[in-house]
PAMI-234838 format. One record per residue (C-alpha): residue number from 1; residue in one letter; x, y, z. Coordinates in steps of 0.001 Angstrom, whole numbers. Each point is the difference from the previous one (the first is absolute). Layout:
# PAMI-234838
NODE,k,r,east,north,up
NODE,NUM,a,X,Y,Z
...
This chain:
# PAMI-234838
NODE,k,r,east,north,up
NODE,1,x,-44625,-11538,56035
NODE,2,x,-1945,1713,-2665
NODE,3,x,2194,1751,-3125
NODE,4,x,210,3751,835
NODE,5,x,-381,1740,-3662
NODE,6,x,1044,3578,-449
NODE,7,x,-1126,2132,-2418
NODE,8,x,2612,2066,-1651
NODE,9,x,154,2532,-2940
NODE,10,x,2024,-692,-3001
NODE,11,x,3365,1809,-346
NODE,12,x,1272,1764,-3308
NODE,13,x,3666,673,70
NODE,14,x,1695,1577,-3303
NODE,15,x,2915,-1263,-1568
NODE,16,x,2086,877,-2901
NODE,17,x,495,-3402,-2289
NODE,18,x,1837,498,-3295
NODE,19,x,178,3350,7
NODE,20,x,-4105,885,378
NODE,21,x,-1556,702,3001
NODE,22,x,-2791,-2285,930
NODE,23,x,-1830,-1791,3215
NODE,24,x,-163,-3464,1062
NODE,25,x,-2063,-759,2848
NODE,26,x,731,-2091,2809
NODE,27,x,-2795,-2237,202
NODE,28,x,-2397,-98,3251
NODE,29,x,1748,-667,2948
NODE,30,x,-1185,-3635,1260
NODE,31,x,301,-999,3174
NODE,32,x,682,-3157,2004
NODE,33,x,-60,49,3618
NODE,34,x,1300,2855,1506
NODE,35,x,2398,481,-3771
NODE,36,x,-787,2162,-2828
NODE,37,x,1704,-369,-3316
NODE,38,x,144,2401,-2398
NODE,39,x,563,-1232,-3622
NODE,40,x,729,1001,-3061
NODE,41,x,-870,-2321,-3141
NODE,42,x,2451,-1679,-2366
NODE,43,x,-984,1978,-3476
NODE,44,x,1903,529,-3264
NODE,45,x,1150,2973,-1444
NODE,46,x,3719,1360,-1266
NODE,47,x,3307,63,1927
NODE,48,x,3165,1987,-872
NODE,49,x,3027,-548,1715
NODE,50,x,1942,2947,464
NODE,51,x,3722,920,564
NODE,52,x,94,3889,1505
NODE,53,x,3383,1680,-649
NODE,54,x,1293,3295,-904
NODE,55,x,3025,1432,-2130
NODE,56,x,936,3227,-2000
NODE,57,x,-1154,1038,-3208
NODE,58,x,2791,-638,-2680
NODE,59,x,541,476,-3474
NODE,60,x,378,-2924,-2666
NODE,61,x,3500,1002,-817
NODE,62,x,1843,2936,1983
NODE,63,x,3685,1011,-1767
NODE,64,x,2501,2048,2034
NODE,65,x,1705,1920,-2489
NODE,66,x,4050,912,1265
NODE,67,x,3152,1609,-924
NODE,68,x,3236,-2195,-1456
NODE,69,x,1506,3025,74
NODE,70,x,959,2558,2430
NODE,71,x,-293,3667,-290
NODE,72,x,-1912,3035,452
NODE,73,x,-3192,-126,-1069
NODE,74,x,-623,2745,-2405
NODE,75,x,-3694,-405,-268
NODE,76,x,-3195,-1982,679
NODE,77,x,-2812,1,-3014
NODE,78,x,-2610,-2012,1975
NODE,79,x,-2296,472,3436
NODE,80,x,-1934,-2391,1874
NODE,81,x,-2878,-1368,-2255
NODE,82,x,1683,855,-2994
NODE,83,x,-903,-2165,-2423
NODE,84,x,2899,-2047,-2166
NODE,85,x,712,-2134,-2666
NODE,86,x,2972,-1854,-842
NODE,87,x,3315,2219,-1060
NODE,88,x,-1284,3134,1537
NODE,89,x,2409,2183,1575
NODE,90,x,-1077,243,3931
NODE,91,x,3413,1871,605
NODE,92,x,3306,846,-1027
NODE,93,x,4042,-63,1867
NODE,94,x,2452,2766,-1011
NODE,95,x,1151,-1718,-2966
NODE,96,x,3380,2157,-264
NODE,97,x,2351,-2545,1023
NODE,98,x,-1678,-3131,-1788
NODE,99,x,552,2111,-3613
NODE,100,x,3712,811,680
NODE,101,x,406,-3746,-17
NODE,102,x,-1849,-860,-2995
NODE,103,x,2213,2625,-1391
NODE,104,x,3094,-1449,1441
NODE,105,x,-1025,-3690,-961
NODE,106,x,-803,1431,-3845
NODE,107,x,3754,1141,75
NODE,108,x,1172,-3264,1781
NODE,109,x,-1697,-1970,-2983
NODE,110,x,1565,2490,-2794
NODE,111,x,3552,-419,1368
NODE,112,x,-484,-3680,-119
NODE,113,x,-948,22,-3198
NODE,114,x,2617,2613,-1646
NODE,115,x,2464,-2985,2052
NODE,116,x,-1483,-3122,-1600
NODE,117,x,423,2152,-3626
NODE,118,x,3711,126,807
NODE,119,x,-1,-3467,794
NODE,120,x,-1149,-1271,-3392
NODE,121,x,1952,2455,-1682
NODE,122,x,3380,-1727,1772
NODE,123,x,-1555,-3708,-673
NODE,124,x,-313,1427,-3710
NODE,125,x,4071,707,104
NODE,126,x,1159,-3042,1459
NODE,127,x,-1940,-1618,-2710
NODE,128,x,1773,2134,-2917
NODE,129,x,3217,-1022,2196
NODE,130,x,-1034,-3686,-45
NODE,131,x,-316,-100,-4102
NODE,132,x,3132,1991,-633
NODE,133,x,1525,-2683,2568
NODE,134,x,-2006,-3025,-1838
NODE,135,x,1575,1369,-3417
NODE,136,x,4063,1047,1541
NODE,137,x,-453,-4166,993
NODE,138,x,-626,-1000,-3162
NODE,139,x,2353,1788,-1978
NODE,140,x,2667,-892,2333
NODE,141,x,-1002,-3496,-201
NODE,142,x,308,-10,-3824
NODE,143,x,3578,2057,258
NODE,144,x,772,-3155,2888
NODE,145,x,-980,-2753,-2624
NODE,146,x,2604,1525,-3240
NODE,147,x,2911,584,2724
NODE,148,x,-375,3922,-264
NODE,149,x,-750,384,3118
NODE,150,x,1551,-868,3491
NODE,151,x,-2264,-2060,2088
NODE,152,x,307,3280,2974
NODE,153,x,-2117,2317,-2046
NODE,154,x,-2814,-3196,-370
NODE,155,x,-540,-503,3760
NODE,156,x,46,3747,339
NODE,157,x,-2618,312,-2403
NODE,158,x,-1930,-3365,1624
NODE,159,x,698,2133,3645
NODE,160,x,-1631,3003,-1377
NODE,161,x,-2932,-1733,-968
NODE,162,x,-1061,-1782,2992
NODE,163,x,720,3597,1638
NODE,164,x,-2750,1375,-2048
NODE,165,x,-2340,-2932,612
NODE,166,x,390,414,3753
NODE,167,x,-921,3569,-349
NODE,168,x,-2742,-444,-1832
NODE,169,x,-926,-1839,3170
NODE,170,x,926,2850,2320
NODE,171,x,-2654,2070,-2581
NODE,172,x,-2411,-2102,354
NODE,173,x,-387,-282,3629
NODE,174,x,144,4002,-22
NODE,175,x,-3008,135,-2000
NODE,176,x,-1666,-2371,1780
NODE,177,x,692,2171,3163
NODE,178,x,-793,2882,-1458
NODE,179,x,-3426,-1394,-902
NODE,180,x,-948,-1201,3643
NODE,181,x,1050,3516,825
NODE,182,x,-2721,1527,-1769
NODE,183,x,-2490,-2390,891
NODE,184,x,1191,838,4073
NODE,185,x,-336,3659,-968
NODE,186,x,-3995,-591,-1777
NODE,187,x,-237,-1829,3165
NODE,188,x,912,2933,2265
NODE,189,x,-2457,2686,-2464
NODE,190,x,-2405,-1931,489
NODE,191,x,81,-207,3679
NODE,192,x,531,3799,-108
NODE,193,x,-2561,121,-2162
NODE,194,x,-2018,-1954,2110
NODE,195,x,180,2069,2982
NODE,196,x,-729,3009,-1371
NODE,197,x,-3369,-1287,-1237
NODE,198,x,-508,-1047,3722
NODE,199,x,21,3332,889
NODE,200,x,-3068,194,-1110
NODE,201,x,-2056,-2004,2517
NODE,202,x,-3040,-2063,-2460
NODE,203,x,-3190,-1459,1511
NODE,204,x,389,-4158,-903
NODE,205,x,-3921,-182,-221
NODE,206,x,-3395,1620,-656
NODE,207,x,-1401,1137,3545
NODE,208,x,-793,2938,2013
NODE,209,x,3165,1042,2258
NODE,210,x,-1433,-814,3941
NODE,211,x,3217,1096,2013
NODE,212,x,2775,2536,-605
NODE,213,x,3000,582,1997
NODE,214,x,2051,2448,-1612
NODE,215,x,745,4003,-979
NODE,216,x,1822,2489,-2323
NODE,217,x,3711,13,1490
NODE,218,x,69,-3073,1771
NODE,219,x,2488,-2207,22
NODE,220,x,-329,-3461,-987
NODE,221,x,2420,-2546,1404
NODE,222,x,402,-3305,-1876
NODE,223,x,3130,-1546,1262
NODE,224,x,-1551,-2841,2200
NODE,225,x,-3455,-290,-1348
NODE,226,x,-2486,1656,-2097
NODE,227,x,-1645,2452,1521
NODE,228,x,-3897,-78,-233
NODE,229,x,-1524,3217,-1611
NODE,230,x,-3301,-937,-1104
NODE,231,x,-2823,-2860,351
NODE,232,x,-1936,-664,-3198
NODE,233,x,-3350,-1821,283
NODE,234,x,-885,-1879,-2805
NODE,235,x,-4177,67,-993
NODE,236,x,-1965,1170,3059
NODE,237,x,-2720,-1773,-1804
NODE,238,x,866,-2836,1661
NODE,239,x,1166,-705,3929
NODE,240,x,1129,-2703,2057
NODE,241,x,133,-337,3841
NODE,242,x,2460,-1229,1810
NODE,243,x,-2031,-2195,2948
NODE,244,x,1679,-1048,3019
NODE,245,x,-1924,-3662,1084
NODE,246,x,223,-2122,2859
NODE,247,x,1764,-3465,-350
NODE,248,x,-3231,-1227,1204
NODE,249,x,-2223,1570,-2277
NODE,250,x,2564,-47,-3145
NODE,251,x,-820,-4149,-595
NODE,252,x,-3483,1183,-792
NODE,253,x,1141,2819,-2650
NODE,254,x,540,-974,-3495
NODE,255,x,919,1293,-3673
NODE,256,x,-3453,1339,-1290
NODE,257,x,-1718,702,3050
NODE,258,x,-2347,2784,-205
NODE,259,x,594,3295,2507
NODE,260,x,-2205,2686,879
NODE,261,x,1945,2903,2571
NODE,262,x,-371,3769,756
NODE,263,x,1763,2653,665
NODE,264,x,-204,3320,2283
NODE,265,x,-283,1959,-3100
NODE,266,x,-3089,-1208,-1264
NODE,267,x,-1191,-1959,3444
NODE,268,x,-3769,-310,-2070
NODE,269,x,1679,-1826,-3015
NODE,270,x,735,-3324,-492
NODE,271,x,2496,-1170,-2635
NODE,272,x,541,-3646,-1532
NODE,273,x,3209,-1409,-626
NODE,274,x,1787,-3563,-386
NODE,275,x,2321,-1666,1509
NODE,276,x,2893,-667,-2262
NODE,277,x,2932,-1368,1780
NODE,278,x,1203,-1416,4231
NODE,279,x,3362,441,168
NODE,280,x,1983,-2840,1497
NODE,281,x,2241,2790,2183
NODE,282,x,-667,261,3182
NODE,283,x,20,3212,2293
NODE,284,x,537,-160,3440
NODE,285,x,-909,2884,2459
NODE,286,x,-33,-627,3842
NODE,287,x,-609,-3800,-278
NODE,288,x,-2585,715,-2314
NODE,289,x,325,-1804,-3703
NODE,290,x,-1869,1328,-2808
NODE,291,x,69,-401,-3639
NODE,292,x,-634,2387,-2350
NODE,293,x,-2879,-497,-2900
NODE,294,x,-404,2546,-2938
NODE,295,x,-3144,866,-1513
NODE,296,x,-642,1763,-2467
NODE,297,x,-3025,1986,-1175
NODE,298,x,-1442,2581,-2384
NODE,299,x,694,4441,1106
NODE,300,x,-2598,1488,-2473
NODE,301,x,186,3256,336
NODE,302,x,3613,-406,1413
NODE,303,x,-1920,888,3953
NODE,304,x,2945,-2431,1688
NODE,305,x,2798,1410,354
NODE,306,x,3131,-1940,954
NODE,307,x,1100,-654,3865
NODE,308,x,-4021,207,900
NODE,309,x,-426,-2563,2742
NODE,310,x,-2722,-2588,-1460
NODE,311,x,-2602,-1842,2347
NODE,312,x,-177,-3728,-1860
NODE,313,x,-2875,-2879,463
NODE,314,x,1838,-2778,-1671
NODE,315,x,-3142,-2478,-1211
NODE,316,x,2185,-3471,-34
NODE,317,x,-3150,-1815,-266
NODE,318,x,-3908,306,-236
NODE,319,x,-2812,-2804,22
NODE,320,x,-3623,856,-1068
NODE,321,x,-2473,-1964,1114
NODE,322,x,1925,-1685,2703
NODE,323,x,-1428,-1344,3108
NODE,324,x,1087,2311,2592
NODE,325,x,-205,424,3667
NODE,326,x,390,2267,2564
NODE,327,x,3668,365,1365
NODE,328,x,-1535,700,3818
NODE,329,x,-1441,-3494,-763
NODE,330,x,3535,-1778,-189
NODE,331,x,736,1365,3449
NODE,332,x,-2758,-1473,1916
NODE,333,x,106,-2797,2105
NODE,334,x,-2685,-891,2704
NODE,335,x,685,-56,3793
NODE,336,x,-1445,-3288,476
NODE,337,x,-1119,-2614,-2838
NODE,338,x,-2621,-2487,187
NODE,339,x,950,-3733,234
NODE,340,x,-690,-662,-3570
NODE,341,x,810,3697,-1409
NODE,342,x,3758,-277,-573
NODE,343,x,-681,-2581,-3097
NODE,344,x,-316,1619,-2895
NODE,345,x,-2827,-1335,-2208
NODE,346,x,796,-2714,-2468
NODE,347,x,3022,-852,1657
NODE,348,x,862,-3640,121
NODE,349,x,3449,532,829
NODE,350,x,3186,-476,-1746
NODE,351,x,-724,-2449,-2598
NODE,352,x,-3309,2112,-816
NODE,353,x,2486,3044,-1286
NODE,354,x,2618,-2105,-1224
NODE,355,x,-2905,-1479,-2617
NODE,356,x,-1284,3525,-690
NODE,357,x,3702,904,-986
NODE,358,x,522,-3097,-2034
NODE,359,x,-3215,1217,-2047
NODE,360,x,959,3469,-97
NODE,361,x,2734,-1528,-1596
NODE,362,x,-1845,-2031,-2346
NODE,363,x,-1298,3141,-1323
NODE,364,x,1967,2623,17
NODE,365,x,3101,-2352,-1276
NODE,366,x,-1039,-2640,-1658
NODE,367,x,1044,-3112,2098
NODE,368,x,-1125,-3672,-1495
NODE,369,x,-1274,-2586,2192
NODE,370,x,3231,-1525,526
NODE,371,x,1798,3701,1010
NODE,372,x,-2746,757,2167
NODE,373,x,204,-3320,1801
NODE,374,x,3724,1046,861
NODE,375,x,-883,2863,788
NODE,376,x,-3009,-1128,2827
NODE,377,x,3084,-2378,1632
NODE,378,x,2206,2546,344
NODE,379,x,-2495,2350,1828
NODE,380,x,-1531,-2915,1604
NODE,381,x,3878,-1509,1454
NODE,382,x,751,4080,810
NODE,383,x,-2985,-646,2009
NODE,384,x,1254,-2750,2101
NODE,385,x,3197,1364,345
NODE,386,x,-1708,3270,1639
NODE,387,x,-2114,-2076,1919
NODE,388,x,3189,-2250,1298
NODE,389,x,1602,3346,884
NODE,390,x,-2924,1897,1806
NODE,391,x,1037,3010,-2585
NODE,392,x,-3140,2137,-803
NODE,393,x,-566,-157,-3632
NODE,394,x,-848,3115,-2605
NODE,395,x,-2145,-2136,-1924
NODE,396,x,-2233,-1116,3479
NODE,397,x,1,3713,927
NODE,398,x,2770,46,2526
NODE,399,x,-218,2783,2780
NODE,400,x,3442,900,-607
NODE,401,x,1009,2863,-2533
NODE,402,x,3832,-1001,3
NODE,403,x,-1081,-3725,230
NODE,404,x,-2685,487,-2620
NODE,405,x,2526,1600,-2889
NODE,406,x,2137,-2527,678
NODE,407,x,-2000,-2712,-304
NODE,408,x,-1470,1884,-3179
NODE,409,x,3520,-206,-1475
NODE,410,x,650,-3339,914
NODE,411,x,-3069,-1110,-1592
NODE,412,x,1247,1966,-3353
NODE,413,x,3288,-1543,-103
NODE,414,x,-1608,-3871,760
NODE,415,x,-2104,323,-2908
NODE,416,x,2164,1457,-2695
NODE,417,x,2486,-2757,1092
NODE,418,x,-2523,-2587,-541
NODE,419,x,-1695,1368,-2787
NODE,420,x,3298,1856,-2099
NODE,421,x,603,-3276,-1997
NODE,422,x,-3270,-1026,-846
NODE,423,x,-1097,3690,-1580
NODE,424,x,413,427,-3515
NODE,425,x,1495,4039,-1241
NODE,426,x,-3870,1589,12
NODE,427,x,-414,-1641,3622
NODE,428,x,2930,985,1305
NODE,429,x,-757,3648,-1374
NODE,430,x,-3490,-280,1454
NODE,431,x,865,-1425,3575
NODE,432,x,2499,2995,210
NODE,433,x,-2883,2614,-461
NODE,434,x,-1952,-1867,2486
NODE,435,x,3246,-368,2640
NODE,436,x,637,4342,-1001
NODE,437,x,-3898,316,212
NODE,438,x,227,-2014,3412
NODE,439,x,2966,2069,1884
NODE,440,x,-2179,3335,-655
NODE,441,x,-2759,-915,2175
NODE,442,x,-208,-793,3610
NODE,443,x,-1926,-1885,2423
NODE,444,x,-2488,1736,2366
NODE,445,x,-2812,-799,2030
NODE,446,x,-3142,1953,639
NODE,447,x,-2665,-357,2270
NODE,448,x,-3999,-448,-1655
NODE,449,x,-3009,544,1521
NODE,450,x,-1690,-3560,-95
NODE,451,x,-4150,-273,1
NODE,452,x,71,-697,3614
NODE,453,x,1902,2892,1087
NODE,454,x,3044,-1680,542
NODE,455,x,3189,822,-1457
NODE,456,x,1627,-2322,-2550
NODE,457,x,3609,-76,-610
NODE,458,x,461,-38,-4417
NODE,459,x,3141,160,-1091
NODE,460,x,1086,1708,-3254
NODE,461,x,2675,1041,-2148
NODE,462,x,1040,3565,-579
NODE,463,x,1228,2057,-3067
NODE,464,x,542,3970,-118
NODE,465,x,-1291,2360,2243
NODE,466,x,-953,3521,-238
NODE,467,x,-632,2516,3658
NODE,468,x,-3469,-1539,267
NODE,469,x,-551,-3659,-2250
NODE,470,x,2339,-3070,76
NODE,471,x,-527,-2189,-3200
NODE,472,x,-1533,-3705,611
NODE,473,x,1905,-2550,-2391
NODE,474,x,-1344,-2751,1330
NODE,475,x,-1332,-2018,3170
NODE,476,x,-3313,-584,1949
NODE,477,x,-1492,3429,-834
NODE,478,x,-3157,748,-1730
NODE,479,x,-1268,3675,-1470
NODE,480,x,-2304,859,2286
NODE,481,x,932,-1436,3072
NODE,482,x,-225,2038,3448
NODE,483,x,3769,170,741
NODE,484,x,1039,1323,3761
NODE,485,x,1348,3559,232
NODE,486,x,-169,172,4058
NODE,487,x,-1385,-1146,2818
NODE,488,x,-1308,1848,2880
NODE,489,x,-1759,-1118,3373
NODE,490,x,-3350,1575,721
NODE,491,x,-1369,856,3927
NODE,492,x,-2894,-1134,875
């Protein structure tokens, strides 16, 4: 039967890629049989992966300003917006009762010292005591020696000396009493003292005052806590955001990853910003984990405010020039394939890829001869094994996704083991980039319109996607080629 050909008209369809609007065009439909496939070729161009999230507006450093004291407030110097800078009075507590103790302490610490002048004075008398003793012994010691004497009035003499000694003691240890008196009663005017500065409530930074939460005549409590009374926000020059991302976005997120986001305010401005920290803490909220990322960005012309809700495009990675494919071409598989059309070109099996990984290898880390030899055994003997155990294999291109990362990671761990003492420090360094470089892309298969209008199978490896383009790493996948969108039967 004679080859029916239809003629069909081309199809534009737009599509956003990398934030500009363009249009690719899905090639002519061709048609085999009673089939029509529309394509769409494999072209290069630029891919940004991007992490969507929202959080609120925040500033750099917000301070809430309290009481350590509680009183009535007598009154507040600052409003909302009220610019401040550090030391400046943003309100003031009846300070009556703070001064009466600063005036009781001061009296306190004179009383301690009129007592520790008394005490010196009595250590100065037992001393006078002491050398009149001293000089009664000796006397009576000479008087002892010629007989003129009786020996009574010597160890009366020797009593009264040791009697002044000992209170020279007792005079001592007054002072010394007296002394860490005073220094308890400068302790106790200066906590006086203390507290009555408190009383007048000082801003800690330079800021503009974003929150207020107190009046003339109310009465702050401080027993338990401080209370808050104001929120200081320091430069409104700068902001950060507090995003809330997915745990299965926040892998892809790193320290200096650019941002763009919006907010309702200004829903026709975009603003830049940078990602500048993923905190490990997680949040949890109806079985739902997220983590949150700050970024932080430039508020000329101070226009956001905090606790604005910000719209963020996380860019975690981009690729220019990439070779890129459609994502509706990943999801296409035929109804029925040809005898021959499930093989994808160049394939020669298991060994074929196991020698294109070897000189991927060769390249990329370095391997000698000898290393790459090792290498080729162990893929070849993982080979065997996988054909011994009927297991589909990732490097044949096994149907199974579970089966297939498996494999993949069984084929990872076989060839570090082999190949671990053999590398030298730069190898090893190098065949880690290639493992990490590995793990981020995946295996896929597309479908490509062949010359005779029959669909061959070409499978590929993936990197980063975007809503329309998947990135092509690497595979059996030329730019250019005609690669299968849909399919669709024609009547006759």
């Amino acid at each position: 039967m004679k080859r029916r050909i239809s003629s069909l008209f081309t199809l534009a369809v737009p599509v956003a890629a990398a934030g500009l609007v363009g249009f690719w065009l899905i090639g002519a439909p061709a048609q085999t049989g009673q089939v029509v496939y529309e394509t769409s070729p494999a072209s290069k161009g630029q891919i940004r992966k991007i992490v969507s999230t929202s959080g609120p507006v925040r500033a750099l450093v917000t301070v809430s300003v309290g009481s350590q004291l509680s009183g009535q407030v007598e009154e507040v110097k600052v409003d909302f917006n009220t610019e401040v800078k550090p030391g400046d009075i943003l309100a003031t507590i009846d300070s009556k009762t703070f001064a009466s103790r600063v005036t009781q302490a001061k009296a306190d610490l004179m009383a301690a010292e009129a007592a520790l002048a008394n005490q010196e004075a009595a250590k100065k008398k037992a001393i006078a005591i002491l050398e009149a003793a001293e000089t009664n012994v000796e006397r009576q010691q000479n008087l002892a020696d010629k007989r003129l004497s009786p020996q009574l009035t010597l160890e009366t003499a020797l009593r009264d000396r040791d009697v002044a000694k000992a209170e020279i003691s007792v005079a001592d240890a007054q002072v010394m009493s007296a002394r860490a008196t005073i220094e308890q009663r400068k302790a106790s005017l200066d906590q006086a003292s203390i507290d009555l500065d408190r009383a007048e409530i000082r801003s800690p930074i330079d800021g503009t005052v974003i929150s207020r939460t107190v009046d003339p005549g109310q009465t702050v409590a401080a027993s338990l806590q401080a209370p808050e009374l104001f929120k200081i926000a320091q430069d409104l020059s700068r902001i950060r955001i507090e995003a809330q991302v997915n745990e299965a976005d926040v892998g892809a997120v790193a320290d200096g990853n650019t941002a763009t986001f919006t907010v309702d305010a200004y829903p026709d401005r975009q603003f830049e910003g940078r990602v500048t920290q993923v905190r490990l803490a997680a949040t949890e909220l109806n079985s739902v984990v997220t983590y949150t990322v700050i970024i932080e960005a430039a508020n000329e012309g101070r226009k956001l405010f905090p606790g604005m809700t910000a719209n963020v495009n996380i860019v975690s990675a981009t690729r220019d020039g990439a070779l890129r494919v459609s994502n509706d071409t990943l999801r296409f598989k035929p109804k029925t394939d040809a005898a021959g059309a499930d093989r994808p070109r160049g394939e020669g099996g298991q060994g074929d890829r196991g020698g294109q990984m070897v000189e991927r290898l060769k390249t990329e880390v370095g391997l000698t001869d000898e290393q790459a030899a090792v290498a080729r055994e162990t893929m070849a003997k993982l080979g065997r094994e996988m054909r011994d155990s009927s297991q589909p294999s990732f490097i044949g291109g096994g149907p199974g996704g579970g089966d297939r990362s498996a494999m993949r990671q069984r084929t990872m761990s076989r060839l570090e083991q082999a190949l671990a003492p053999l590398l030298t420090d730069t190898q090893k360094a190098a065949f880690q980039r290639w493992k990490d470089g590995r793990e981020a892309v995946r295996p896929a298969t597309v479908w490509v319109l062949g010359k005779t209008g029959v669909p061959e199978r070409r499978t590929i490896r993936t990197g980063i996607s975007d809503d329309q383009f998947t990135e092509v790493v690497g595979g059996q996948l030329a730019e250019g080629e005609a690669v299968i969108v849909r399919a669709r039967d024609v009547k006759s």
